[in-house]
C-alpha positions in Angstrom: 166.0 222.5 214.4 163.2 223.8 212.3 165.5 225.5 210.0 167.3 221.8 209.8 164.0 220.4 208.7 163.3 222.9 206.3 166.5 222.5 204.8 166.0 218.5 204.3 162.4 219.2 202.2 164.5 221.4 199.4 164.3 219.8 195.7 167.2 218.3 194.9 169.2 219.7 191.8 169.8 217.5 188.7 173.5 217.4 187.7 173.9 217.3 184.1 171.5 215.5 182.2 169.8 212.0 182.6 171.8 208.8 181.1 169.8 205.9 179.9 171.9 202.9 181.2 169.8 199.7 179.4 166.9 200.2 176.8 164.8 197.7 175.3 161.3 198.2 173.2 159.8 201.0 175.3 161.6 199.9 178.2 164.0 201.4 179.7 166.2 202.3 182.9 167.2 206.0 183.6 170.3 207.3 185.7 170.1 210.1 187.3 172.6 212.5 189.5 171.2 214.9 192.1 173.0 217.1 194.5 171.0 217.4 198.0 170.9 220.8 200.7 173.1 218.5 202.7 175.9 218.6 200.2 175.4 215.0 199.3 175.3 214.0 195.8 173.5 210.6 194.7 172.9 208.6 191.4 169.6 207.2 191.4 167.8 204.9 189.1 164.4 205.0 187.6 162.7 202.8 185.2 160.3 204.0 182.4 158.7 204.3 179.1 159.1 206.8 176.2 155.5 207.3 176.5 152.5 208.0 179.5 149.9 204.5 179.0 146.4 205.7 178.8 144.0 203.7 181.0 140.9 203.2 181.0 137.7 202.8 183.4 135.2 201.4 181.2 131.2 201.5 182.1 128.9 199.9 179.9 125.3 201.5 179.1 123.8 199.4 182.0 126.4 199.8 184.8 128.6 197.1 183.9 132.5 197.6 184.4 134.4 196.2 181.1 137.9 195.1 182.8 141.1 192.8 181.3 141.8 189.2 182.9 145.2 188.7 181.4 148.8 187.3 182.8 151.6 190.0 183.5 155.0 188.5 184.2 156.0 191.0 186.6 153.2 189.1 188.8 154.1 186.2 187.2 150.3 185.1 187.3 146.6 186.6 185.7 145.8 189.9 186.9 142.4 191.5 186.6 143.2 195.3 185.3 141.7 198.0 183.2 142.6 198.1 179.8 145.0 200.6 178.4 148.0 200.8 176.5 151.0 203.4 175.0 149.7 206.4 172.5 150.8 205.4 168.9 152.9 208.1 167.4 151.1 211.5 166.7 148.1 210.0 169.0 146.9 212.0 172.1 146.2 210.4 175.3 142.4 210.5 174.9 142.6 209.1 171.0 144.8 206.0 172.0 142.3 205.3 175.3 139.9 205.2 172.4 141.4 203.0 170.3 142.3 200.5 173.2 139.0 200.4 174.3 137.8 199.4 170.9 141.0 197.4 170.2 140.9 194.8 173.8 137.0 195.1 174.2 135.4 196.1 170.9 133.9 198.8 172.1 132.7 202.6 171.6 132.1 205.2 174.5 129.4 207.8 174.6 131.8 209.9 175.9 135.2 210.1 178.1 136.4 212.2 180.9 140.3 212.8 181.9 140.9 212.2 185.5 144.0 213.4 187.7 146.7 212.0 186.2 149.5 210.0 188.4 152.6 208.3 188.9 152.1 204.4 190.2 155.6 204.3 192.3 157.1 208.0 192.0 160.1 207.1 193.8 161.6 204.6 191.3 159.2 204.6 187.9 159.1 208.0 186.1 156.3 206.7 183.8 152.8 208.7 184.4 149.7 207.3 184.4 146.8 209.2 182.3 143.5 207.7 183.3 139.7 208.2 181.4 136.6 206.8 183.0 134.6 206.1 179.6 130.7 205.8 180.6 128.0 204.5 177.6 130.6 201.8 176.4 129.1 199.6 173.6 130.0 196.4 171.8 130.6 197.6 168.5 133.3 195.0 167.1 135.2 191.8 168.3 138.5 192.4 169.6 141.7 193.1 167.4 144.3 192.4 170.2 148.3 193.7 169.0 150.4 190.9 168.2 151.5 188.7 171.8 148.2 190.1 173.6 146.0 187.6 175.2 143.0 189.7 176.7 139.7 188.2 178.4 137.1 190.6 178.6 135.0 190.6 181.3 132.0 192.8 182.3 130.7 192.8 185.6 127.6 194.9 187.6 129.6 198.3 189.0 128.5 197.2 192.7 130.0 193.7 192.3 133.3 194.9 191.0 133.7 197.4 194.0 132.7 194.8 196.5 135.8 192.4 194.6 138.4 194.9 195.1 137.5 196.2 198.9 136.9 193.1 200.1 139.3 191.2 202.5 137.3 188.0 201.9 138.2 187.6 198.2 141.8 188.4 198.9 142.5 191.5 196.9 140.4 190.4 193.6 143.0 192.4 191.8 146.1 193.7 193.2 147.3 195.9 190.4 147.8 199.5 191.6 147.0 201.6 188.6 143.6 199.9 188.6 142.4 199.9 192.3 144.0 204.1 192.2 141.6 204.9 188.7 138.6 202.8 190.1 138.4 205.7 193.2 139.1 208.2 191.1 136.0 207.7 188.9 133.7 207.1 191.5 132.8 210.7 191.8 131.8 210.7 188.4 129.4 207.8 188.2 127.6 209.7 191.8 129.3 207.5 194.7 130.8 209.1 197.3 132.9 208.0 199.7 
């Protein structure tokens, strides 16, 4: 029986190579074949993008966490969420979390620290999430949002904004996953445990 079990937890092989079945933009949905220990073989589906979005925790000088209010048709309504966006060509991770961070808040960091990177749903999205917390943000600019971007900044205390997205009482202030995930992973780093 244990051997049984053992057997089930073995990788599956790829067969062949990945077959992208619909693209559009940076969109896109991949098929895949695998071949299982029980001698099963499956197709399965994943979406993604050509490219890992950089995300970004943003603290201001005086404790103040800069986040996005903006609508996201997935959700079909406005979501409260870190900014962040896709690396332009030749870019690395870090540079483009810079340049959102000035582009949606019009702001500089005094300095930026990777955290673990992750996948949001592993099982059906193949796209990796590669989050910085940025501490000593400053207003440096207005906002030069990308065409079809609508972005309201806001800045709130650090406390206030962990108290919004634990508490049952304001029903899940935001519900997007990459943000609540990066928001515990910086704690650490700003000297709150848990």
């Amino acid at each position: 029986n244990e051997n049984k079990e053992r057997e089930m937890l073995q990788k599956p092989v790829l067969i062949g190579d990945p077959t992208i079945v619909w693209e559009k933009g940076r969109a896109k949905i991949t098929s895949k074949r695998f071949h299982f220990s029980d001698d099963r073989e499956e197709e399965w589906y994943f979406y993604g993008n050509e490219s890992s979005p950089s995300v970004i925790f943003a603290v201001t000088e005086d404790n103040r966490v800069i986040i996005g209010r903006q609508w996201r048709g997935g959700s079909d309504c406005f979501v409260y969420e870190l900014l962040g966006g896709h690396p332009k060509p030749g870019q690395t991770q870090e540079e483009a979390a810079r340049d959102e961070l000035l582009e949606e808040a019009g702001c500089i960091a005094e300095s930026f620290i990777a955290l673990p990177e992750f996948w949001v749903d592993p099982s059906l999205n193949s796209v990796r999430i590669i989050p910085f917390l940025a501490k000593g943000c400053r207003l440096v600019t207005k906002q030069k949002l990308d065409i079809g971007e609508t972005i309201e900044v806001v800045k709130m205390p650090l406390n206030e904004w962990l108290r919004l997205v634990t508490s049952p009482e304001e029903n899940g202030y935001t519900k997007d996953g990459k943000t609540l995930a990066i928001t515990l992973l910086a704690l650490p780093h700003l000297g709150i445990s848990f």
